[in-house]
SESEDREN-334773 format. One record per residue (C-alpha): x, y, z. Coordinates in pm, whole numbers. Layout:
+--------+--------+--------+
|      u |      v |      w |
+--------+--------+--------+
|      X |      Y |      Z |
...
+--------+--------+--------+
This chain:
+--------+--------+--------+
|      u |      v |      w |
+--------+--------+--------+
|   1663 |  -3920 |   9623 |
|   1480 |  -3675 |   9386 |
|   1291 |  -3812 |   9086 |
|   1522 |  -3793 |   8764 |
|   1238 |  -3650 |   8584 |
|   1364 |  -3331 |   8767 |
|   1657 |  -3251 |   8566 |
|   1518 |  -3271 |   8206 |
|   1617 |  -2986 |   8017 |
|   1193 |  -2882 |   7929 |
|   1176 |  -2833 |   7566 |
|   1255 |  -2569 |   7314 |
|    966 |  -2338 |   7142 |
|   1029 |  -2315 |   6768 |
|   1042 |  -2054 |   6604 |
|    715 |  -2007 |   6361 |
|    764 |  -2036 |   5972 |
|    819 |  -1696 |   5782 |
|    495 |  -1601 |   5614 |
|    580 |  -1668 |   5214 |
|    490 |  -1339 |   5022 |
|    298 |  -1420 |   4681 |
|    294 |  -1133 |   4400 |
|     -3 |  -1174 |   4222 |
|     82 |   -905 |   4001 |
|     81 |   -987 |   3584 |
|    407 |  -1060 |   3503 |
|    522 |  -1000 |   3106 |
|    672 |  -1299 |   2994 |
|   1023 |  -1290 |   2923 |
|   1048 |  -1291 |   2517 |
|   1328 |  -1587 |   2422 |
|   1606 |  -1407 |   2249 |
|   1658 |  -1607 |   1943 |
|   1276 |  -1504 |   1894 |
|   1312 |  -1136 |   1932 |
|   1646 |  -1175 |   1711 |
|   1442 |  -1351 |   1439 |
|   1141 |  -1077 |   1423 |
|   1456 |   -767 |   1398 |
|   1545 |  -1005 |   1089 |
|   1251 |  -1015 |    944 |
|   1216 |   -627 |    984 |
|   1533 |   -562 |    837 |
|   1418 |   -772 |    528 |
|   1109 |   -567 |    496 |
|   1266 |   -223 |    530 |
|   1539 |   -377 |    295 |
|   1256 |   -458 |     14 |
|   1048 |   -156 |    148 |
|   1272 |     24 |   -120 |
|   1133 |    -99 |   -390 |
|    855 |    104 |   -323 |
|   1037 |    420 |   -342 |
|   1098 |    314 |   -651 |
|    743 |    286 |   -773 |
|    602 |    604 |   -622 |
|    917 |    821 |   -755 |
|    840 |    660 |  -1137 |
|    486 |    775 |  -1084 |
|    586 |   1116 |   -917 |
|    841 |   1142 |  -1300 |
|    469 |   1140 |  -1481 |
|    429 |   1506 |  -1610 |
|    802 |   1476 |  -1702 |
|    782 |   1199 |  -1910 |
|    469 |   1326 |  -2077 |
|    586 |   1691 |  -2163 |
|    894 |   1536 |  -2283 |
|    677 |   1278 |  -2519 |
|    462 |   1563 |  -2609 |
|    796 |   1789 |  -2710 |
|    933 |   1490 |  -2909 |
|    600 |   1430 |  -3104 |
|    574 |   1789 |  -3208 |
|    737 |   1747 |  -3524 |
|    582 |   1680 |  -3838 |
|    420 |   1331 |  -3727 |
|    169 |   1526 |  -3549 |
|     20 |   1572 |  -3883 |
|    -30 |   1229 |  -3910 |
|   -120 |   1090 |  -3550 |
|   -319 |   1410 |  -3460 |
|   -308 |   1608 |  -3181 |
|   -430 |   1556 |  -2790 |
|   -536 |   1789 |  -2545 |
|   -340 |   1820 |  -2213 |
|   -470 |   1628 |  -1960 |
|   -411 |   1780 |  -1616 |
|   -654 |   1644 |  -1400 |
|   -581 |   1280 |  -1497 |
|   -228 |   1328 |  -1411 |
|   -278 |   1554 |  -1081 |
|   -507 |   1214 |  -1009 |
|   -183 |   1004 |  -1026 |
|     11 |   1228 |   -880 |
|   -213 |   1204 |   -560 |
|   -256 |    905 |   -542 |
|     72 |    802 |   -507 |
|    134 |   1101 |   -236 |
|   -143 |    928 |    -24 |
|      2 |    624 |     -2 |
|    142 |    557 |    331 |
|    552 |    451 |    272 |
|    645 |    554 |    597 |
|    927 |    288 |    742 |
|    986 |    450 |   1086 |
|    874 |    243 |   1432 |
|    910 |    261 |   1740 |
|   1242 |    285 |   1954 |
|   1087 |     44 |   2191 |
|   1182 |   -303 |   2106 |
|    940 |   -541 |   2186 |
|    783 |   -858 |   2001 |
|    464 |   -688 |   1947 |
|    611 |   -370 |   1771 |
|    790 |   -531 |   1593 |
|    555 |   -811 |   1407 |
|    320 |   -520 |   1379 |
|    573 |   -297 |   1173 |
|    701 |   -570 |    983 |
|    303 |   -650 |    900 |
|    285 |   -319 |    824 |
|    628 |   -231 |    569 |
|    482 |   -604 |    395 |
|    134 |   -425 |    341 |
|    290 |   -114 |    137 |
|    557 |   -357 |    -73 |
|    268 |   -556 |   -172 |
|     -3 |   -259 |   -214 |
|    168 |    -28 |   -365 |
|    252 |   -104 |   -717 |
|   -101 |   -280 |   -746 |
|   -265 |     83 |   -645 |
|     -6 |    264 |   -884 |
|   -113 |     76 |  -1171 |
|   -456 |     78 |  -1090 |
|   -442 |    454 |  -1138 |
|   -269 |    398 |  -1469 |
|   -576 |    195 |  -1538 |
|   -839 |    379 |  -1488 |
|   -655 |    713 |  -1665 |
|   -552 |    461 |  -1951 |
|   -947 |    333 |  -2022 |
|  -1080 |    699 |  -1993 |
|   -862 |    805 |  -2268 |
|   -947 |    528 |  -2458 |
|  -1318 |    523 |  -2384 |
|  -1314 |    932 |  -2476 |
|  -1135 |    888 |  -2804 |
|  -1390 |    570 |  -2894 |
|  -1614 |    862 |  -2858 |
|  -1511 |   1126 |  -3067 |
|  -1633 |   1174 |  -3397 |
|  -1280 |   1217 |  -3604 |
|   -991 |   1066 |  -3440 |
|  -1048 |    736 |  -3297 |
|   -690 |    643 |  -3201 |
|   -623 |    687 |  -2823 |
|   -236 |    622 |  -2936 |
|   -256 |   1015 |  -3034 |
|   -249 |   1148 |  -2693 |
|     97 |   1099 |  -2550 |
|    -54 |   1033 |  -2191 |
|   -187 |    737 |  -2343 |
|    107 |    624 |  -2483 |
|    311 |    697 |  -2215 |
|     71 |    468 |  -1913 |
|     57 |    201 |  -2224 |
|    452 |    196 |  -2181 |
|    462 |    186 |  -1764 |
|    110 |    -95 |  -1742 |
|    286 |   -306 |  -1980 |
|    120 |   -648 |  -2069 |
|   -131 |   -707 |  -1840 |
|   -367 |   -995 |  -1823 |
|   -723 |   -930 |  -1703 |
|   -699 |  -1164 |  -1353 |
|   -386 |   -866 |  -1295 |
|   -621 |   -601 |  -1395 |
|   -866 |   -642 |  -1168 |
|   -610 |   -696 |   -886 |
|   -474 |   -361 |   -950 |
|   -824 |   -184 |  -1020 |
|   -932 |   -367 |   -662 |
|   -642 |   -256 |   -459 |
|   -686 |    102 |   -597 |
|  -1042 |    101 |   -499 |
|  -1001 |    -29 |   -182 |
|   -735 |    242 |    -86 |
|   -949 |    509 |   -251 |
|  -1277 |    411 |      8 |
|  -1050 |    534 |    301 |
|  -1227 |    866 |    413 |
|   -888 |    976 |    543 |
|   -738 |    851 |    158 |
|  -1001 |   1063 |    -12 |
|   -861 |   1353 |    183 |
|   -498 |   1365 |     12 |
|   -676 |   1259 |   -344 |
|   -694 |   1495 |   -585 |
|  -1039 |   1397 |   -801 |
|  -1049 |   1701 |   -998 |
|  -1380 |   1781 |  -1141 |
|  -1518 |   1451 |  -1012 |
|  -1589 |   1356 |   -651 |
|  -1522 |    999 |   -468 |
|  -1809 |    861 |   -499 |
|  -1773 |    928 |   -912 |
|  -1451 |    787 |   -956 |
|  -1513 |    453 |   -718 |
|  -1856 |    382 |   -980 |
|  -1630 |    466 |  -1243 |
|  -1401 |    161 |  -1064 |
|  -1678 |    -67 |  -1023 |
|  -1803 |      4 |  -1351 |
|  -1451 |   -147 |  -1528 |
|  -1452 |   -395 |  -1282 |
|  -1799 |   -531 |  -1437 |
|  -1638 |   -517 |  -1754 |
|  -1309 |   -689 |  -1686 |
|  -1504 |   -948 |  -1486 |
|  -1755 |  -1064 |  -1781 |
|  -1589 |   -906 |  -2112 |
|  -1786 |   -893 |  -2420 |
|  -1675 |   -850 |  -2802 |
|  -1813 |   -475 |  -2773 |
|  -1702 |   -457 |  -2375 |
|  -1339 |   -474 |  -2375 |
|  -1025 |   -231 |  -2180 |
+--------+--------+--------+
């Protein structure tokens, strides 16, 4: 009789595991849509408000308008009594650039992505805030060199007879010193840009002139005096 261990079936090999492949590559993280939904939103509200400043840099653009149309209104028989002003080019060519160099471009890239977007938004938020505060620092500074020239003079001492005057009087407003300076500071700010500079138009003054000329009412604004005062 032959052993029974003679007819077990010997046993099977198995098969070895499938070697797991690991990508070790960076993977972007998926951005959540309700997240990427809620920056568009907040772009859309900035390009929505970005208007505003369209707004501001066409009033300032309507500048030699305004003031030949003051100037033709004045020329009556009132001049007799107000005086007369000399044309003031370069201060308004000044204005005029400055609100050309400011940057109010709303387009961004086609490419939506998280990043993009918070940096465009960022971006539109920067000009709606800046602007007007840079517009009316121009105004400013034109508005206290007029006045500071006709403290000056040796007949007429009223600023109110140039029509330039007048006219910057009308678009500043009432304005308390704290907003002063915050429009004076944002103007000098945007006019130490080298690339800024550039698109300004200083006339017969350079940069450098016009920025001491900004610190200078700064000073003044920041410590007035009974003989010191814009």
């Amino acid at each position: 009789m032959k052993e029974k261990g003679f007819f077990t079936t010997p046993p099977q090999k198995m098969a070895a595991p499938q070697p797991v492949y690991i990508d070790h590559r960076r993977k972007r993280p998926q951005i959540p849509k309700h997240t990427l939904d809620k920056a568009l939103d907040g772009l859309s509200v900035s390009i929505e408000a970005s208007k505003s400043v369209t707004e501001v840099l066409t009033k300032a653009n309507s500048l030699p308008d305004a003031y030949q149309k003051r100037k033709t209104e004045t020329a009556s028989f009132l001049k007799y009594l107000v005086g007369t002003s000399a044309d003031r080019p370069e201060e308004i060519n000044f204005i005029i650039s400055v609100a050309v160099s400011i940057d109010s471009n709303t387009s961004f890239s086609s490419t939506l992505n998280l990043r993009n977007l918070t940096a465009q938004t960022k971006h539109l938020d920067d000009i709606i805030r800046d602007t007007p505060l840079i517009i009316d620092g121009a105004y400013l500074l034109v508005h206290h060199e007029i006045e500071t020239s006709y403290n000056q003079a040796w007949l007429s001492k009223d600023p109110r007879a140039s029509q330039l005057y007048v006219e910057l009087t009308e678009r500043l407003g009432e304005k308390s010193n704290q907003d002063k300076i915050a429009c004076l500071t944002a103007l000098q700010t945007h006019l130490q840009s080298k690339s800024i500079q550039e698109k300004v138009n200083f006339g017969s003054k350079s940069a450098e002139k016009m920025l001491s000329q900004l610190t200078t009412q700064l000073d003044l604004l920041a410590s007035p005096s009974p003989s010191k005062t814009m």
